[in-house]
C-alpha positions in Angstrom: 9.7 43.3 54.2 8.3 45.4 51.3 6.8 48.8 51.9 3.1 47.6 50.7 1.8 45.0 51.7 1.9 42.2 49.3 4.1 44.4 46.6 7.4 42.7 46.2 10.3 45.4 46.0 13.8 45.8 44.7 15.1 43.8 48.0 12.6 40.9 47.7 12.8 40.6 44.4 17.4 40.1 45.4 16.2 37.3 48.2 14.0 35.3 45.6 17.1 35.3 42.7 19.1 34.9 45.7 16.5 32.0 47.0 16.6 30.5 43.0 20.4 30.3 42.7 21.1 28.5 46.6 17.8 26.8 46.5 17.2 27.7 49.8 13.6 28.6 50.7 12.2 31.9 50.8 10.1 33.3 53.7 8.4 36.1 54.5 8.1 36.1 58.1 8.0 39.8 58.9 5.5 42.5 57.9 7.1 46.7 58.2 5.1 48.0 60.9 5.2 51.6 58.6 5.6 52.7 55.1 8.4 55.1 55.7 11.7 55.1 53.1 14.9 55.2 55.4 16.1 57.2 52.4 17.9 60.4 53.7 17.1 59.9 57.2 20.2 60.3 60.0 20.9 57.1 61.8 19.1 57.9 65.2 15.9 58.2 62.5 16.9 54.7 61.3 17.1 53.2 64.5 12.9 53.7 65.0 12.2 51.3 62.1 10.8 48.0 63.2 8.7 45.1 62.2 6.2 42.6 63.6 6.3 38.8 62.6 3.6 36.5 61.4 2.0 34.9 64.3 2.5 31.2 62.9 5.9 31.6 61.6 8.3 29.5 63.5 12.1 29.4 63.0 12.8 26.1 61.8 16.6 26.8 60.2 19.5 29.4 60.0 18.0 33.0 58.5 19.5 34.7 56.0 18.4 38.5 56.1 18.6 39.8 52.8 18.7 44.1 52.6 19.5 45.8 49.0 22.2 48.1 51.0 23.6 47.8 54.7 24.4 51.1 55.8 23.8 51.2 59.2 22.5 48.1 60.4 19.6 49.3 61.7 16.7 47.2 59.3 19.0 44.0 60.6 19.0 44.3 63.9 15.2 45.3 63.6 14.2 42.2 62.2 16.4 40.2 64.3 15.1 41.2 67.2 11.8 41.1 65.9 12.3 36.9 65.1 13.4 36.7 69.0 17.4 37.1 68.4 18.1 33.7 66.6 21.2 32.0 67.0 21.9 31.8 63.5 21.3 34.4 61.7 23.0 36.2 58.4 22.9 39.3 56.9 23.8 39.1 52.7 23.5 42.2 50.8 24.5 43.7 47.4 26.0 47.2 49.1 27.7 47.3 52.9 28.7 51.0 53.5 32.3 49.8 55.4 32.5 53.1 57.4 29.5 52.6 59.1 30.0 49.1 59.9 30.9 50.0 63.5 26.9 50.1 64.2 26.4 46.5 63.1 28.2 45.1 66.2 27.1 47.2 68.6 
């Protein structure tokens, strides 16, 4: 979820090419519950970011969680536990930071 309501970012704009080239279908089920950048911030900081869904959004197929950069997992695992833990549910991104990758399976 962009940082402003309604403004599509650098990450949204990488789910709808993303969405163009698969044809799979975009959604926007979660809105950032603050504006706050991640940037710079240590990863207990991270961990406090979460999101709230759209009250009529239903999970009707796998999820695909797009993210510019994955460096500690923590925007991931807040919106998956934000859409109710999903069975299926992926993470794609254009950076992974591998020594950190511990946190994402924890």
């Amino acid at each position: 979820p962009s940082k402003q309501l309604n403004q599509p970012d650098h990450a949204f704009r990488l789910a709808h090419c993303l969405s163009e080239i698969t044809n799979f279908e975009l959604q926007m089920p979660l809105k950032r519950v603050n504006s706050e950048t991640q940037r710079r911030k240590n990863k207990e900081k991270r961990q406090k970011i979460y999101f709230e869904s759209y009250e009529n959004f239903t999970i009707k197929r796998p999820i695909i969680f797009v993210d510019d950069v994955v460096t500690t997992g923590s925007t991931a695992r807040a919106a998956y536990q934000t859409l109710g833990k999903p069975e299926k549910f992926e993470i794609w991104c254009l950076a992974y930071r591998q020594h950190l990758a511990a946190s994402l399976l924890s």
